[in-house]
C-alpha positions as CSV (number, residue, x, y, z in Angstrom):
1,X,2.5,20.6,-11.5
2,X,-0.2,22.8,-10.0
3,X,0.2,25.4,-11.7
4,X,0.5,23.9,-15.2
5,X,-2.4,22.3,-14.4
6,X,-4.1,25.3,-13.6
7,X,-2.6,27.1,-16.5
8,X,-4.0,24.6,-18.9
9,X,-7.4,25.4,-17.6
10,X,-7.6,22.0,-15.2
11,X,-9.6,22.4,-11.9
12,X,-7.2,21.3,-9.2
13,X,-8.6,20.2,-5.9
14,X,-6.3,18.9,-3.6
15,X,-5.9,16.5,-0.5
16,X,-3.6,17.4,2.1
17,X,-2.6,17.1,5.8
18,X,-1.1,20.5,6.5
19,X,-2.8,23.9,6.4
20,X,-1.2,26.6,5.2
21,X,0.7,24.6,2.8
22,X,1.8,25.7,-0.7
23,X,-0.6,23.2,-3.0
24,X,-3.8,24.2,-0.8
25,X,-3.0,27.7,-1.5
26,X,-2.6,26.9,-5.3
27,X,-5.6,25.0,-5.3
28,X,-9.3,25.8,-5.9
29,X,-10.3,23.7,-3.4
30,X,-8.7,21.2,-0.6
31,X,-9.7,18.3,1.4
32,X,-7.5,18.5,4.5
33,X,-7.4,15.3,6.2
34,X,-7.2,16.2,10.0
35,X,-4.7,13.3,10.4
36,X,-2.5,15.4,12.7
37,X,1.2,16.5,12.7
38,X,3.1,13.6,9.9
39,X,6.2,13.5,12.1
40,X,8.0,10.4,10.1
41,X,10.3,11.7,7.0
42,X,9.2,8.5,5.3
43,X,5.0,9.5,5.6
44,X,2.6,5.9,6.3
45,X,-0.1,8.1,8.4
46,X,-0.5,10.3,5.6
47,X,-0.5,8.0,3.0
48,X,-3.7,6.5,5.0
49,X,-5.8,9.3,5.5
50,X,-4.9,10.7,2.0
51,X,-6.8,7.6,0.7
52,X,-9.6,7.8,3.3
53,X,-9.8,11.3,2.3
54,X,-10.3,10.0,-1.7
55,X,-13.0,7.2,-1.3
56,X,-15.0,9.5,0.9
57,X,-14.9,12.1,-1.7
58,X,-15.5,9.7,-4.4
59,X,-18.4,8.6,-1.9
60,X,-19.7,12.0,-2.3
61,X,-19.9,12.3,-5.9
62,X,-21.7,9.0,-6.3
63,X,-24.0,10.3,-3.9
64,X,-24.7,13.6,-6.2
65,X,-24.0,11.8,-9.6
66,X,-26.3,8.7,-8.1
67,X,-24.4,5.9,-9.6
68,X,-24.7,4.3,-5.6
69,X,-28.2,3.8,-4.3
70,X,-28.4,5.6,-0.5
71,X,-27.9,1.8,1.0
72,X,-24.8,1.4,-1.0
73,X,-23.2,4.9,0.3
74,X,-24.3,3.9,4.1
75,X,-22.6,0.2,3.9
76,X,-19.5,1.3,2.4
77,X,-19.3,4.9,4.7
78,X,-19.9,1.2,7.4
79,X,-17.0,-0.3,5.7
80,X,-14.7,2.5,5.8
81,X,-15.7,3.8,9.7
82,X,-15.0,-0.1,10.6
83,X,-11.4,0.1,9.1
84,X,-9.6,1.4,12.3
85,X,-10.4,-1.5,14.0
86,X,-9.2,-3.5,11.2
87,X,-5.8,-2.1,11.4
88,X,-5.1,-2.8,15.2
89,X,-5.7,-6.2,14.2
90,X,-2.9,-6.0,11.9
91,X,-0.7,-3.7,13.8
92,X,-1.1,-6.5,16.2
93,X,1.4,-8.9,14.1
94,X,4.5,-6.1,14.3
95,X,6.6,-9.8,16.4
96,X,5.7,-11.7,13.0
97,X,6.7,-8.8,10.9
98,X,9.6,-8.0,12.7
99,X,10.8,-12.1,12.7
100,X,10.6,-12.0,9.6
101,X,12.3,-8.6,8.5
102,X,15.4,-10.2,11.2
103,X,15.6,-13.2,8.8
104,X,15.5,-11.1,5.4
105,X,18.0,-8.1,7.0
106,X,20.6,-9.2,4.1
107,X,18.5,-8.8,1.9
108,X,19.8,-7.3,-1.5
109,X,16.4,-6.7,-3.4
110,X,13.3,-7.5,-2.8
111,X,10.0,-7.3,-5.0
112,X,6.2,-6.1,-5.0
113,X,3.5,-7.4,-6.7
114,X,-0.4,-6.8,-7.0
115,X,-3.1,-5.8,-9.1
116,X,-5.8,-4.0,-9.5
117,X,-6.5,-1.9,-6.3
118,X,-3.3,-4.0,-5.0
119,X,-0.5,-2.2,-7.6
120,X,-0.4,1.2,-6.0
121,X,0.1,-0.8,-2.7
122,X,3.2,-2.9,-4.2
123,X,4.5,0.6,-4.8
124,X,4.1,1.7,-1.5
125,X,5.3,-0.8,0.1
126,X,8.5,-0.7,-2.3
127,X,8.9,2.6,-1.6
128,X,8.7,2.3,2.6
129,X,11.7,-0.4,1.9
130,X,13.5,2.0,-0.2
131,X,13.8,5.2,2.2
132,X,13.9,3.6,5.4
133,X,16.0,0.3,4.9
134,X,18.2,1.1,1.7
135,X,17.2,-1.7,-0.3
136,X,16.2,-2.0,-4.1
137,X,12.6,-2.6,-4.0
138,X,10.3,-1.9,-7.4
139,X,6.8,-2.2,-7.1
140,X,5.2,-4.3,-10.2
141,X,1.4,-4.9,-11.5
142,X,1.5,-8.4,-11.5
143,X,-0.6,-8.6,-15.3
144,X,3.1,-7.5,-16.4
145,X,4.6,-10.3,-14.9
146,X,5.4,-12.2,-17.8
147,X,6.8,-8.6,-19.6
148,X,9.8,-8.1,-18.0
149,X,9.8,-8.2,-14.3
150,X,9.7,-12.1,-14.1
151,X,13.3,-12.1,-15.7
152,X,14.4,-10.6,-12.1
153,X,13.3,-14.0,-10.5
154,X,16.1,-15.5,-9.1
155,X,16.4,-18.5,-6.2
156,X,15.8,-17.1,-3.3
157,X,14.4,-13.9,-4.6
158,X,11.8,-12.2,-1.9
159,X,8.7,-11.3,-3.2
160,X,6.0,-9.6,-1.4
161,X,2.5,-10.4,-3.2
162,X,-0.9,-8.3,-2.4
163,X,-3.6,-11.0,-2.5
164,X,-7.3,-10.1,-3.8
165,X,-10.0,-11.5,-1.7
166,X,-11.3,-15.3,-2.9
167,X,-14.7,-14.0,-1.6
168,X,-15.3,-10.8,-3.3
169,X,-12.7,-11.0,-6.5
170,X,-12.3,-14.5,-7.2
171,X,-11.2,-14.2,-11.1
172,X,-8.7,-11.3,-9.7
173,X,-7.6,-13.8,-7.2
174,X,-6.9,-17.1,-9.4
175,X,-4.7,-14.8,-11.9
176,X,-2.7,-13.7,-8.7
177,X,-2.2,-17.1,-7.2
178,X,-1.3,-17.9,-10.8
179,X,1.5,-15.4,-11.0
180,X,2.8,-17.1,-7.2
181,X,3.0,-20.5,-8.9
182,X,4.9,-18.7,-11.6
183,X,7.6,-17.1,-9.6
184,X,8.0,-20.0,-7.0
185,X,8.3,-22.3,-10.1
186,X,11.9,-19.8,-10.6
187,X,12.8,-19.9,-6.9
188,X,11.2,-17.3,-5.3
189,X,10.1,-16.6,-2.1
190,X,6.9,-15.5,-1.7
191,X,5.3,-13.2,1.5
192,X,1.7,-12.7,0.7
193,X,-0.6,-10.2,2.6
194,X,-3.8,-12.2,1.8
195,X,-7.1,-12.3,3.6
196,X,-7.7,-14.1,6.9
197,X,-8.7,-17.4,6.3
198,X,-7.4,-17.4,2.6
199,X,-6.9,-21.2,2.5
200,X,-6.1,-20.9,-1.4
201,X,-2.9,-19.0,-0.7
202,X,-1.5,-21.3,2.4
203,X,0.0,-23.8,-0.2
204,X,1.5,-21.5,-2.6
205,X,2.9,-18.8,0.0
206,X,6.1,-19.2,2.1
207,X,4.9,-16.9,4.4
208,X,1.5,-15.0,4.9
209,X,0.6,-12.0,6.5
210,X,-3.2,-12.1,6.6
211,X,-5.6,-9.0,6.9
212,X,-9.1,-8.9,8.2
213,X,-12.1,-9.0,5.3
214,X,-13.0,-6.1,3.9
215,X,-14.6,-5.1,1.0
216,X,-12.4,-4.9,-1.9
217,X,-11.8,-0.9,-2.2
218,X,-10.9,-1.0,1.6
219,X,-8.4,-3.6,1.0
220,X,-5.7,-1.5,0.3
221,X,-6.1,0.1,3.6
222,X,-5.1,-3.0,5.4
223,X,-2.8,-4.1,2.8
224,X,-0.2,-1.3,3.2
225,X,0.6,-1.1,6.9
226,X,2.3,-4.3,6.9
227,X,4.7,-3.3,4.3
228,X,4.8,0.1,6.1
229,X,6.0,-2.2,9.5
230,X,8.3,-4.5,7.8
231,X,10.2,-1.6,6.0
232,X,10.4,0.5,9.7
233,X,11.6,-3.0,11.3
234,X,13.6,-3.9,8.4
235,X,16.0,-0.7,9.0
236,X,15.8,-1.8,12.6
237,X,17.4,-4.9,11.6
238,X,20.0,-3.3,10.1
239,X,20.8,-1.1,12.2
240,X,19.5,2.2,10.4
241,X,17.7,5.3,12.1
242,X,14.3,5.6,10.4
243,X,13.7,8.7,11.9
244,X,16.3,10.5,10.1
245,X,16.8,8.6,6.4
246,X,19.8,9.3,4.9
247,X,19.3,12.0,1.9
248,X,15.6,12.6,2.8
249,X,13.9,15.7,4.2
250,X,10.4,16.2,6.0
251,X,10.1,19.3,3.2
252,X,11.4,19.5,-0.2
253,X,11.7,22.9,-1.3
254,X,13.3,22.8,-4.7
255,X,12.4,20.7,-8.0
């Protein structure tokens, strides 16, 4: 994909973890994250830093483009530095998410849903399941709800829901609670990751994860390493090695 990229006269800069690699060495320039050896076949530290790695670059073009005054770049360079602390707070509910993967371990299939900056982290999170715990998962955008994936509601159907922030997204947040009421009407149950002290969601949730306020770029940040826990103790659960998933490799080295 490089390469074609490259042939087609693209300028390809990419962000990566390990020096040396092949795509740093077909790129014209790289943003290496520093995040250490990635020792898990299914990647969550990577996936972290990858994304760090992307809002600070983006931070840096709105610094030289100036579409972000120099207050705006310092508060959300603030927001991201305060992150780590963040996520000990979260990583601090691994007995909560591990109950709760116990009680879902028979789990057939189990669903994603967000939007906005919440999608790519329902596709995460549906892909953790996947390689680590064996289970269908798909990821949706919760706008295309009512196009298709709602059909796969069923009673008792686990869905996983990525909750914008009432404070900082409220129009984002009504449609999502919206879409809850909309599966749980068909008998789903819903696990939403939703901000601490989100007392909008408490009614409409059968279970919920919170995460510590952040501003809403930084949410996915938070958002993902719960899923990334519940799929590592959902394996657990079933007995499954995480460390070595079955059919996956630390390196692919053909198409």
């Amino acid at each position: 994909a490089v390469r074609y990229a490259r042939e087609a006269g693209a300028r390809v800069l990419s962000i990566c973890n390990t020096q040396g690699a092949t795509i740093p060495r077909e790129s014209e320039a790289v943003v290496y994250t520093h995040a250490g050896p990635e020792v898990a076949v299914a990647s969550t530290k990577a996936f972290v830093a990858q994304v760090a790695a992307l809002y600070l670059f983006g931070l840096h073009l709105a610094r030289i483009r100036g579409t972000l005054s120099a207050d705006e770049i310092v508060a959300n360079t603030e927001e991201l530095l305060a992150v780590p602390e963040k996520l000990a707070t979260v990583v601090e509910q691994g007995e909560k998410i591990s109950q709760l993967a116990k009680w879902m371990a028979d789990t057939r299939a189990v669903l994603f849903l967000g939007r906005n900056v919440g999608f790519p982290v329902a596709l995460e999170g549906a892909l953790k399941l996947k390689e680590l715990a064996y289970i269908h998962a798909e990821g949706f955008a919760a706008g295309e709800l009512k196009h298709g994936p709602i059909a796969l509601i069923e009673p008792g159907q686990p869905v996983f829901v990525i909750v914008p922030s009432p404070v900082h997204q409220l129009a984002l947040h009504k449609k999502v609670i919206s879409n809850i009421e909309e599966i749980r009407a068909r008998g789903a149950r819903v696990i939403a990751i939703a901000e601490q002290g989100d007392a909008f969601v408490l009614p409409h949730a059968d279970e919920v994860i919170p995460i510590p306020l952040a501003a809403p770029l930084f949410e996915p940040l938070l958002a993902v390493t719960p899923l990334q826990i519940f799929a590592m103790e959902l394996a657990a659960a079933k007995g499954l090695d995480v460390d070595q998933p079955r059919n996956l490799a630390k390196s692919v080295t053909v198409e």
